[in-house]
C-alpha positions as CSV (number, residue, x, y, z in Angstrom):
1,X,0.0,0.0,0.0
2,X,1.4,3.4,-0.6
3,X,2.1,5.7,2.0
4,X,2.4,2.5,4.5
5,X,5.3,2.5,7.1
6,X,6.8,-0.2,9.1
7,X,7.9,1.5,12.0
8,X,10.8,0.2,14.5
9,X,10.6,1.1,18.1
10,X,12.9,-0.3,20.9
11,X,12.9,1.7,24.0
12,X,15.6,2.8,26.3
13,X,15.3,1.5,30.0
14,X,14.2,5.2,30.9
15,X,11.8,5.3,27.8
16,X,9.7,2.9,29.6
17,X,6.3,4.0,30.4
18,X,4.7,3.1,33.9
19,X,0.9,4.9,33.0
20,X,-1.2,5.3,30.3
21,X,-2.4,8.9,29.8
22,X,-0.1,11.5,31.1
23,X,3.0,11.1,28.7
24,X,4.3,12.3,25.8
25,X,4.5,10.3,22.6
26,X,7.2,8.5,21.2
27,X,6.7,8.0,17.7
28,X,3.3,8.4,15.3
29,X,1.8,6.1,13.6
30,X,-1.2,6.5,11.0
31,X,-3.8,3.7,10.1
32,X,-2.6,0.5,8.2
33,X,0.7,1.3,9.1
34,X,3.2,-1.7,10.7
35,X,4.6,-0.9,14.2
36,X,7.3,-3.6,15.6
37,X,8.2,-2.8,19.2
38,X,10.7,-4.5,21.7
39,X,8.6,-5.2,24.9
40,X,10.2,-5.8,28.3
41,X,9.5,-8.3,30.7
42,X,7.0,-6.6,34.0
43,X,9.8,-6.7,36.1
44,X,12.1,-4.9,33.6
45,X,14.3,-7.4,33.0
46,X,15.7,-7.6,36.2
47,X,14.4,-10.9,37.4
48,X,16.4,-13.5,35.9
49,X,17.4,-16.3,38.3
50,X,16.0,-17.5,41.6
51,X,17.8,-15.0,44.1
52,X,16.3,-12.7,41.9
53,X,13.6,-11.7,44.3
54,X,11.5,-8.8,43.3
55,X,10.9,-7.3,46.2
56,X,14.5,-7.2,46.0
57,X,15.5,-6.0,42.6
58,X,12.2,-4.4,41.7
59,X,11.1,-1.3,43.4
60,X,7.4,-0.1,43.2
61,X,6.0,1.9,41.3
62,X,8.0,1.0,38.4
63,X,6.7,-2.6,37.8
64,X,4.9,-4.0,34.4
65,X,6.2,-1.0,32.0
66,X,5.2,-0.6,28.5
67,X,6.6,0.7,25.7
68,X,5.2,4.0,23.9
69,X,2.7,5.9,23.7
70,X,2.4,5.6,19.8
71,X,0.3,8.7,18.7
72,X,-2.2,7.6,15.9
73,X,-2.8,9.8,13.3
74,X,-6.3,10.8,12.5
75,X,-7.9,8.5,15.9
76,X,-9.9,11.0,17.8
77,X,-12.7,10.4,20.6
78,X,-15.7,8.4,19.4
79,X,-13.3,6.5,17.0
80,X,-12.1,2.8,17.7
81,X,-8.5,1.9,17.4
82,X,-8.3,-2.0,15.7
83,X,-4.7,-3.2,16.7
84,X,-3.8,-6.6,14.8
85,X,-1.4,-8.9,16.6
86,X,0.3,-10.0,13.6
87,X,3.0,-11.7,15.1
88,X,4.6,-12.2,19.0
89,X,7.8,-13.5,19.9
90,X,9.9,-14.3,22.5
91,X,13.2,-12.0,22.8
92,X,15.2,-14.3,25.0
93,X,15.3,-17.7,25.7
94,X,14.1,-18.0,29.2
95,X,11.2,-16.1,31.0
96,X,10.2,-16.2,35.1
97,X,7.5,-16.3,37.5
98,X,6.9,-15.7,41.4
99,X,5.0,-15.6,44.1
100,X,4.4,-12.6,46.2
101,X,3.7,-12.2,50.1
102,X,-0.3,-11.0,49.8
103,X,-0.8,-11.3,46.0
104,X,-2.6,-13.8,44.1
105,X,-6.2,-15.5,44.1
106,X,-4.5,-17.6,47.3
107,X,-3.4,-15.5,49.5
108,X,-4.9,-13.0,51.7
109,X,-4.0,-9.6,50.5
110,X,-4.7,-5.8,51.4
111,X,-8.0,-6.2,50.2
112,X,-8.9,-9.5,52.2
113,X,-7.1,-9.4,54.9
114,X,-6.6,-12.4,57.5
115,X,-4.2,-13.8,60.0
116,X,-2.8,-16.8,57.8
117,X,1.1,-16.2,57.0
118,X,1.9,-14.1,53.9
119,X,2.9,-16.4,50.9
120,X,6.4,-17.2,50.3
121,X,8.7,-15.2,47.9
122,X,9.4,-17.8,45.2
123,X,10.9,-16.9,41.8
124,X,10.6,-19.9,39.2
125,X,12.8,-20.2,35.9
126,X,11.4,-21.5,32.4
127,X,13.6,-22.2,29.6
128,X,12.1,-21.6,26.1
129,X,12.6,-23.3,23.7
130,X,11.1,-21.5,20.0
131,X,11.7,-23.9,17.6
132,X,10.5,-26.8,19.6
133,X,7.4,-24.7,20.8
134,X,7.9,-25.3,24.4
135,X,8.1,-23.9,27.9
136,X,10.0,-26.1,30.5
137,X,8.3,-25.8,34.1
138,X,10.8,-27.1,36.7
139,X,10.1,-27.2,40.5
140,X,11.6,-26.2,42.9
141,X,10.9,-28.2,45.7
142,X,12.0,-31.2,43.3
143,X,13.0,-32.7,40.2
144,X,9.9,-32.8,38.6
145,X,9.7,-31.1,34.9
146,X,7.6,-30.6,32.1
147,X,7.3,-29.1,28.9
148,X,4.2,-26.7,28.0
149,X,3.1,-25.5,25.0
150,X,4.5,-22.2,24.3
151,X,1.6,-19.8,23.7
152,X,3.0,-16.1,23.6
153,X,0.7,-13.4,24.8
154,X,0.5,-10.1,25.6
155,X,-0.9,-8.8,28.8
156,X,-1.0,-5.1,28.9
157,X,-1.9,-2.6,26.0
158,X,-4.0,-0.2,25.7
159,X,-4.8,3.7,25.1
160,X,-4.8,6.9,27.2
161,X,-8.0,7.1,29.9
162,X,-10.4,10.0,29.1
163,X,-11.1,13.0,31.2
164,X,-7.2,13.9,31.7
165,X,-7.0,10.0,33.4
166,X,-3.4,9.1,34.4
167,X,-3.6,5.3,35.2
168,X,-1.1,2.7,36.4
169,X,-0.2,0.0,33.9
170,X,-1.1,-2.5,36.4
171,X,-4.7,-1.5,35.8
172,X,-7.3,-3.3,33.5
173,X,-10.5,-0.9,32.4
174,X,-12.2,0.1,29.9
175,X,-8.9,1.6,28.1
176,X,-7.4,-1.4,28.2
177,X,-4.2,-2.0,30.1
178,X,-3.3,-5.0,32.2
179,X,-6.3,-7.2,30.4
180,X,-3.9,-10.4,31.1
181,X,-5.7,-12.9,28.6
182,X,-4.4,-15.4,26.6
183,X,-6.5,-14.5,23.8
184,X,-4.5,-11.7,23.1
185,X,-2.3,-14.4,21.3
186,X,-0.4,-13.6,17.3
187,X,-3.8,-13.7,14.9
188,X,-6.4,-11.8,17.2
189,X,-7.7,-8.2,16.7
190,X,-7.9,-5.6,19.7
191,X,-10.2,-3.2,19.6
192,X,-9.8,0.2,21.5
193,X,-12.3,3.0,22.1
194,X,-10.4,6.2,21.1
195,X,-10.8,8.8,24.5
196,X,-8.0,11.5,23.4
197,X,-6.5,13.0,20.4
198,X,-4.0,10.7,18.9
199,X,-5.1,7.5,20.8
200,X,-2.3,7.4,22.5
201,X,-1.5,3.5,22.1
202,X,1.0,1.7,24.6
203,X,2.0,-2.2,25.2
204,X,4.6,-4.6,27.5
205,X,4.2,-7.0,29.8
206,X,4.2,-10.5,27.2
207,X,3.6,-14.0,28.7
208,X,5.5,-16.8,26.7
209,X,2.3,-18.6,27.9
210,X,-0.6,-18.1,31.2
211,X,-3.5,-19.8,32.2
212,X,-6.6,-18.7,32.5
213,X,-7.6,-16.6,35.4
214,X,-3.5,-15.9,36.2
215,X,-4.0,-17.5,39.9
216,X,-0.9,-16.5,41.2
217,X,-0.7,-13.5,39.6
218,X,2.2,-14.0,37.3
219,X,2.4,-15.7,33.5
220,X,5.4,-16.6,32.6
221,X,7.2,-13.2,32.0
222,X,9.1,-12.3,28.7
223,X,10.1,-9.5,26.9
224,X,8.7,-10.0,23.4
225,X,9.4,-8.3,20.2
226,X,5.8,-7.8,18.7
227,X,4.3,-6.7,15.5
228,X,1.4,-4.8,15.0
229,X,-0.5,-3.4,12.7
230,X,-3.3,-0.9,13.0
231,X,-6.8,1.2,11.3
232,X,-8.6,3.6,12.9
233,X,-12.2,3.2,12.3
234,X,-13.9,6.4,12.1
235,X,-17.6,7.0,14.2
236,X,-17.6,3.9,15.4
237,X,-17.6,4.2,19.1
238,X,-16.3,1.1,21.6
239,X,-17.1,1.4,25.6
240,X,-15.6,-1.7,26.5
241,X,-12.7,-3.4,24.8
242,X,-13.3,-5.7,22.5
243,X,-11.3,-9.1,20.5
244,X,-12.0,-10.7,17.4
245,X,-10.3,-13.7,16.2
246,X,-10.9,-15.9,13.2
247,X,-13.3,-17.9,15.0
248,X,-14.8,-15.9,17.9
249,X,-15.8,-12.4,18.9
250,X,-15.2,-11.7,22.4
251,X,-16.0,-8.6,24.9
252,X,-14.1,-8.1,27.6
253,X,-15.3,-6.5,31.1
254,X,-13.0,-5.1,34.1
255,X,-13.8,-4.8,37.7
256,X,-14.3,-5.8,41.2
257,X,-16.1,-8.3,42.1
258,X,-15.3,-10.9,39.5
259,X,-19.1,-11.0,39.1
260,X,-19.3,-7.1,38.1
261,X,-16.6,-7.8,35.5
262,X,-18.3,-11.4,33.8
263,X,-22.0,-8.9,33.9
264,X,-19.8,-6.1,32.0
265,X,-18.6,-8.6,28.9
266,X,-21.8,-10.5,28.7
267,X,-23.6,-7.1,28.3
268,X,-21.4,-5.9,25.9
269,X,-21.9,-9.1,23.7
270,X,-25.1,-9.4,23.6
271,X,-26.0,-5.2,22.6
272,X,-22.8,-6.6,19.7
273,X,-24.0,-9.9,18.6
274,X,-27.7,-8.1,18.5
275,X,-26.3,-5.6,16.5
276,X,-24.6,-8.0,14.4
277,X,-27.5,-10.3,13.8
278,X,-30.7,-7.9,14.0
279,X,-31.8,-10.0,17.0
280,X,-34.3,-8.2,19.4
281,X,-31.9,-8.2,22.8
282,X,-33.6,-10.6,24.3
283,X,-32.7,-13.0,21.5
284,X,-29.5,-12.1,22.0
285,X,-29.0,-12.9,25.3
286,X,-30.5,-16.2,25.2
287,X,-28.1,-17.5,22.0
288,X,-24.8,-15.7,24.0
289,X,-26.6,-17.7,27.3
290,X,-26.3,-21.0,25.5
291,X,-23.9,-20.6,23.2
292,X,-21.2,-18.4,24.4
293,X,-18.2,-19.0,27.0
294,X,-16.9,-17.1,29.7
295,X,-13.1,-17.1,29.9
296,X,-11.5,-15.7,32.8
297,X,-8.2,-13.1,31.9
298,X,-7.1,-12.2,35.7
299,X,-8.1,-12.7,39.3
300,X,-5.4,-10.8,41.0
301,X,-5.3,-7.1,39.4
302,X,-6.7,-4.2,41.0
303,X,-9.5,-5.3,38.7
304,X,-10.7,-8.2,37.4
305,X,-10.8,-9.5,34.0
306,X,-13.7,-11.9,32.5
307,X,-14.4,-12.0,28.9
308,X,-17.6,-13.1,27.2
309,X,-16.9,-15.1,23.8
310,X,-19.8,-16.4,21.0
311,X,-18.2,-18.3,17.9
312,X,-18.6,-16.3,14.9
313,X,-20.7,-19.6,12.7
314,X,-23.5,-18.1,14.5
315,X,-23.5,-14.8,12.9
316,X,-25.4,-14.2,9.4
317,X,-22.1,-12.6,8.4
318,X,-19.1,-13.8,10.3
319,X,-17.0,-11.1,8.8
320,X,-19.4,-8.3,9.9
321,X,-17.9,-7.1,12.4
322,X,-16.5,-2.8,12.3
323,X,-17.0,-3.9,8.6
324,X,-14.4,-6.7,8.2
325,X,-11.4,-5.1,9.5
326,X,-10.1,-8.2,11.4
327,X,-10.2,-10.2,8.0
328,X,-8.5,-7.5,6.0
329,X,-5.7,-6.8,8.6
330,X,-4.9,-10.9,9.0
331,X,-4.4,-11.2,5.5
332,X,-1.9,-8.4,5.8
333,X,-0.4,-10.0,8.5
334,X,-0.1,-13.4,6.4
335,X,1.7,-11.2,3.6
336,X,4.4,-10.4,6.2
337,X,5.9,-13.8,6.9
């Protein structure tokens, strides 16, 4: 296409951005152009081995940074942002995980506070091994191992709050941010209600793989290299964020309880798949009832994440949706291989 960029960003350490909203950008990019950005690891890197412990190494606030903001040309408020994850991988061959005294689903934490011991500090090592596909959990209270399927994610992205909003990257809402879902895997579509001028687009914090609901708190952590590419769609307003992949479209709710968050993305696809089929909402509601799923993206953030899925075979048109832009930006991805 003419007038399409591919634009390379690798951050300094100090380039790293701990917020979304309140920052400068560091680059523009303008619909269908191709951004590939380093990513680093949420604890910067500087986790690496088992004496490694955070609370040692790390110091708050600067935990789960991303890289940006990228300003996008032309995306103002009541405009969507579509970012295709074209392609995610791993930039070094080993990632980590931990535990954390009063974080996780099983723990008590400052929230829900009782008398049981704080968890122990624990930091765990997985080699990676890319052309094999595999993650290698070893324990360390013995010898036992075993390979998982590498599955490379990435768990925070998202744009600039509205109403002059500063928020933490460790944040899920309605921009965005710390979603921590595997469904944002290489192949699915993001899409992003524009609150400011420019967008203001930011990402970090890949998993080489996480299961659902992140019970400890922590995927396994890796700084990525990632390529995106993205289209503004004009008028087309998006309150909560939303995925499409080539089989499923999925909304996605943040909050606390986990029950406010699963009512949030169940809402959200039923108003979408009633738009997208010309079912009355009640219709709606019962086919998302008995046909969709319910996958949980985090139990542990300062809010929750619960998305609401339907397969797209159910939909008159399964390329409807924001008027195909998911098909046409995979098949660009496909050409960049």
């Amino acid at each position: 296409m003419t007038g399409v960029d591919t634009i390379t960003y690798r951050p300094a350490r100090d380039e790293l951005a701990y917020t979304f909203g309140g920052r400068m950008p560091v680059a523009h990019v303008r619909s269908d152009d191709v951004l590939q950005v380093f990513t680093e690891d949420c604890f910067g890197g500087l986790v690496r081995g088992p004496a490694d412990l955070p609370s040692r190494v790390c110091r708050m606030p600067y935990l789960n940074p991303v890289s940006g903001p990228f300003f996008v040309e032309d995306a103002e408020p009541g405009d969507t942002v579509a970012i295709h994850l074209a392609s995610i991988t791993p930039a070094r061959d080993w990632g980590v995980s931990s535990t954390f005294p009063h974080f996780g689903a099983l723990t008590s934490t400052s929230h829900t506070a009782t008398l049981q011991p704080p968890l122990q500090e624990r930091v765990w090592v997985y080699a990676i091994d890319r052309q094999a596909g595999t993650v290698r959990f070893h324990a360390t209270g013995s010898d036992h191992s075993v390979d998982l399927p590498l599955d490379p994610m990435i768990g925070t992205i998202g744009v600039a709050p509205g109403g002059f909003e500063s928020r933490s990257t460790i944040v899920p809402d309605s921009h965005g941010g710390n979603l921590d879902t595997p469904e944002l895997r290489a192949g699915a579509t993001l899409y992003l209600g524009v609150n400011v001028h420019g967008a203001m687009l930011a990402l970090g914090d890949g998993h080489a793989r996480q299961g659902e609901g992140e019970a400890c708190g922590v995927g396994v952590e890796i700084a990525t290299t990632t390529t995106l590419i993205i289209e503004v769609i004009k008028g087309a307003p998006t309150v909560w964020p939303r995925v499409e992949t080539d089989r499923e479209i999925m909304s996605v709710g943040c909050a606390r309880p986990l029950e406010d968050a699963y009512r949030i993305a169940q809402r959200d696809l039923v108003g979408w798949t009633s738009g997208l089929t010309g079912l009355e909402e009640l219709d709606a509601y019962q086919l998302v009832s008995q046909a969709g799923r319910a996958p949980i993206g985090n139990v542990c953030d300062p809010n929750y994440t619960v998305l609401a899925a339907v397969d797209k075979t159910l939909l008159p048109d399964p390329s409807a949706a924001y008027g195909g832009v998911h098909a046409r930006l995979r098949q660009r991805a496909a050409g960049l291989r």
